[in-house]
C-alpha positions in Angstrom: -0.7 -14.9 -9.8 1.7 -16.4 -7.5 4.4 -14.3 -7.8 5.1 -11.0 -8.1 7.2 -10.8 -11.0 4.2 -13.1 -13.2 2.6 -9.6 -12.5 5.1 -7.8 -14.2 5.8 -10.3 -17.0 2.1 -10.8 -17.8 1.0 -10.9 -21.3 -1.3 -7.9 -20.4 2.3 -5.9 -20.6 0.8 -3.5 -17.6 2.4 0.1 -18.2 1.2 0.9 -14.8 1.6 -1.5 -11.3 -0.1 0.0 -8.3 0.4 -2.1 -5.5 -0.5 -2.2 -1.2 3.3 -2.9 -0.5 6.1 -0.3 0.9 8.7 0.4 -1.9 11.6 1.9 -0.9 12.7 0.7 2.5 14.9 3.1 5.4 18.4 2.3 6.8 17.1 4.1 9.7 13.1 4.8 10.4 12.3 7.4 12.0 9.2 8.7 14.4 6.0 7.3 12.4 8.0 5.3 10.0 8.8 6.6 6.4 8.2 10.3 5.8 5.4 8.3 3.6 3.5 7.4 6.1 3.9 10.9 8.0 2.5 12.1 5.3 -0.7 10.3 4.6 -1.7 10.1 7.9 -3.1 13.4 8.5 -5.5 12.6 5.9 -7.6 9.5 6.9 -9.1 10.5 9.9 -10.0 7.8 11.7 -8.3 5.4 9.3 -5.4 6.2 10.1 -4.4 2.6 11.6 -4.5 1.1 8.5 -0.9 3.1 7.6 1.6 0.8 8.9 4.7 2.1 10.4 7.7 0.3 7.8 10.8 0.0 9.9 14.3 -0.5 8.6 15.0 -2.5 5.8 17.6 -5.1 7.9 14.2 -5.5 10.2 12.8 -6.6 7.1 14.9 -9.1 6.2 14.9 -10.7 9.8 14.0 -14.6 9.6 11.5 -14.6 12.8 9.4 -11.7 14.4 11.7 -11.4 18.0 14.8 -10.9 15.5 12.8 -8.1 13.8 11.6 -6.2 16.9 15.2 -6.6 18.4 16.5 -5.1 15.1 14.0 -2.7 14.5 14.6 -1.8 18.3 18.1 -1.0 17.5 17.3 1.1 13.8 14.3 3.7 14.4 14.3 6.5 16.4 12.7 7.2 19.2 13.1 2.9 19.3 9.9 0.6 18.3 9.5 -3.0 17.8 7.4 -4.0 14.1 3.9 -4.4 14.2 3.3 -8.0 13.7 0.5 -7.1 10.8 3.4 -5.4 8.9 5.6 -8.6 9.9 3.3 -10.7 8.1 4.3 -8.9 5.1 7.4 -8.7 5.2 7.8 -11.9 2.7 5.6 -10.0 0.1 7.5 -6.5 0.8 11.2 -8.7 0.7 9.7 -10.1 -2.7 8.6 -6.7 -4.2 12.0 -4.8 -3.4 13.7 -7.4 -4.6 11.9 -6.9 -8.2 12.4 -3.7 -8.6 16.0 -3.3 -7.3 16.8 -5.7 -10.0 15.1 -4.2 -12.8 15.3 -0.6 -13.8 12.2 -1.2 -16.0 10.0 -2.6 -14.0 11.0 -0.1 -11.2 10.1 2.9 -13.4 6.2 1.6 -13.6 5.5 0.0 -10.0 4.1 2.8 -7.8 3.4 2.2 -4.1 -0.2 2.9 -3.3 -2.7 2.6 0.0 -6.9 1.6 -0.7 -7.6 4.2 2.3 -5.8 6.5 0.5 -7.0 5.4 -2.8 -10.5 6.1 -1.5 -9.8 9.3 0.4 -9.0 10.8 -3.1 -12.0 9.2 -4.8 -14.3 10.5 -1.3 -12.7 14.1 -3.0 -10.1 14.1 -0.9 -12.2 13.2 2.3 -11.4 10.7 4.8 -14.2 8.2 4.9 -16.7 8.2 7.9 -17.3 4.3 8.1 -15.2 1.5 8.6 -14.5 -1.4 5.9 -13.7 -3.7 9.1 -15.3 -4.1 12.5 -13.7 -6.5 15.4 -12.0 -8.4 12.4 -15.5 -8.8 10.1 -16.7 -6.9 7.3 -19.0 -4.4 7.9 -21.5 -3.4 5.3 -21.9 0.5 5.5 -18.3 0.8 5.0 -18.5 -1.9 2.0 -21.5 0.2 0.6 -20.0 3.3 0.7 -16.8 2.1 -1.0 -18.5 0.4 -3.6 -20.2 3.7 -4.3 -17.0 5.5 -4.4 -15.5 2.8 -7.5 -18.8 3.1 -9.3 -19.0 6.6 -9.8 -15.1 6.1 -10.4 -16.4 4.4 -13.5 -15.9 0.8 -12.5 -19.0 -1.1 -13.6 -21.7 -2.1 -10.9 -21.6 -5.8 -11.6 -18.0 -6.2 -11.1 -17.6 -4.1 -8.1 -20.2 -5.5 -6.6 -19.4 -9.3 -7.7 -18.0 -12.1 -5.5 -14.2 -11.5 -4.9 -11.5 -14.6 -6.6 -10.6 -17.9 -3.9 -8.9 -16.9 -0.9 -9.9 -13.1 -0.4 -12.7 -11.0 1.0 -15.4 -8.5 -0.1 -13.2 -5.6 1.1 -9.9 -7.1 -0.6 -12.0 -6.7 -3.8 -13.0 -3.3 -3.2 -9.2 -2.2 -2.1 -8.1 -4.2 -5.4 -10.3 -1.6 -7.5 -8.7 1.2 -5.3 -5.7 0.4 -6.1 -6.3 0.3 -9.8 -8.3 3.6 -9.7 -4.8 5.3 -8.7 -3.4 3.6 -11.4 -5.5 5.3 -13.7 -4.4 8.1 -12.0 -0.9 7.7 -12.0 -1.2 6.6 -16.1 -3.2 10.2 -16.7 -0.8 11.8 -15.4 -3.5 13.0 -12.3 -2.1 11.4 -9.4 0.5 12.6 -6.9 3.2 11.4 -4.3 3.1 11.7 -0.8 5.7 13.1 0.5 6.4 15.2 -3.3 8.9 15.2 -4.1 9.3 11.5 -2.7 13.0 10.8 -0.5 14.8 7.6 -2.2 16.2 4.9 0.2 19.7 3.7 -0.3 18.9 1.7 -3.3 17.4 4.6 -5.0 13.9 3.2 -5.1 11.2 6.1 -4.4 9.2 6.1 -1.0 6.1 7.6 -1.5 2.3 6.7 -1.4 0.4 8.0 -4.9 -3.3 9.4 -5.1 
């Protein structure tokens, strides 16, 4: 889907969004970003990388990445630029806060959520020992014990371990069923925020990570 509200709108009627993008974004960040991050952090062990730091929200809306670092520079404390991989988001995380700050509804049933996190919960709450990445390519210890992980999830085999849709990798397949094992979560009622209770940022959105 192209957009992100053909997500919301989608004749599936999902009661549940999980989705890899920050909600809820800070006037002001603070050491380590959102007390989100801070939060989740502790838990990956080595993965800890793959938590972005999400600076202010004005950062966000910067047109070029020497605006945002200059802004960001001037809104977090102690001061830090962005870090161009979250900067390359920052269309997808613009799109997603707009969504949800103009639609109570949808708001109520998109939950932020991370795949390292995702599988440190599946792992039983265990940060994972390999890799799903090394120097840029996929590296297949990592994939295989992921794929593991969904399967005894309950994901079928043959899907998890199928070719991933035009345009994305092996390991944005396997983060895709992470994602939607939290939201299995989240709809059971099993899942939990980090930080809990979550902080709110100025538009009242929530900022947590759920697992």
């Amino acid at each position: 889907m192209p957009r992100f509200a053909d997500v919301l709108a989608a004749p599936e009627a999902p009661s549940i969004v999980a989705v890899d993008i920050p909600i809820g974004l800070p006037e002001r960040a603070g050491p380590g970003g959102r007390a989100a991050e801070n939060a989740v952090r502790p838990l990956l062990g080595g993965r800890q990388s793959s938590v972005f730091s999400v600076p202010s929200r004005a950062a966000l809306a910067a047109a070029d990445y020497g605006e945002a670092c200059r802004i960001a520079f001037a809104s977090s404390e102690p001061p830090r630029k962005v870090s161009k991989q979250l900067f390359m988001l920052a269309p997808k995380i613009r799109e997603v806060d707009a969504n949800l700050r103009d639609d109570a509804e949808a708001a109520g049933r998109v939950f932020e959520v991370h795949p390292e996190v995702a599988f440190w919960r599946l792992n039983g709450e265990r940060p994972l020992c390999e890799p799903k990445k090394v120097k840029g390519r996929c590296y297949d210890p990592g994939l295989a014990l992921r794929r593991g992980l969904l399967v005894a999830a309950g994901f079928a085999a043959d899907l998890v371990n199928g070719a991933p849709p035009k345009g994305a990798g092996p390991d944005d397949l396997l983060d895709a069923f992470a994602c939607v094992a939290i939201a299995r979560r989240i709809h059971a009622g099993l899942a939990r925020p980090f930080p809990d209770p979550p902080a709110r940022d100025a538009c009242g959105l929530p900022m947590a990570i759920w697992a």
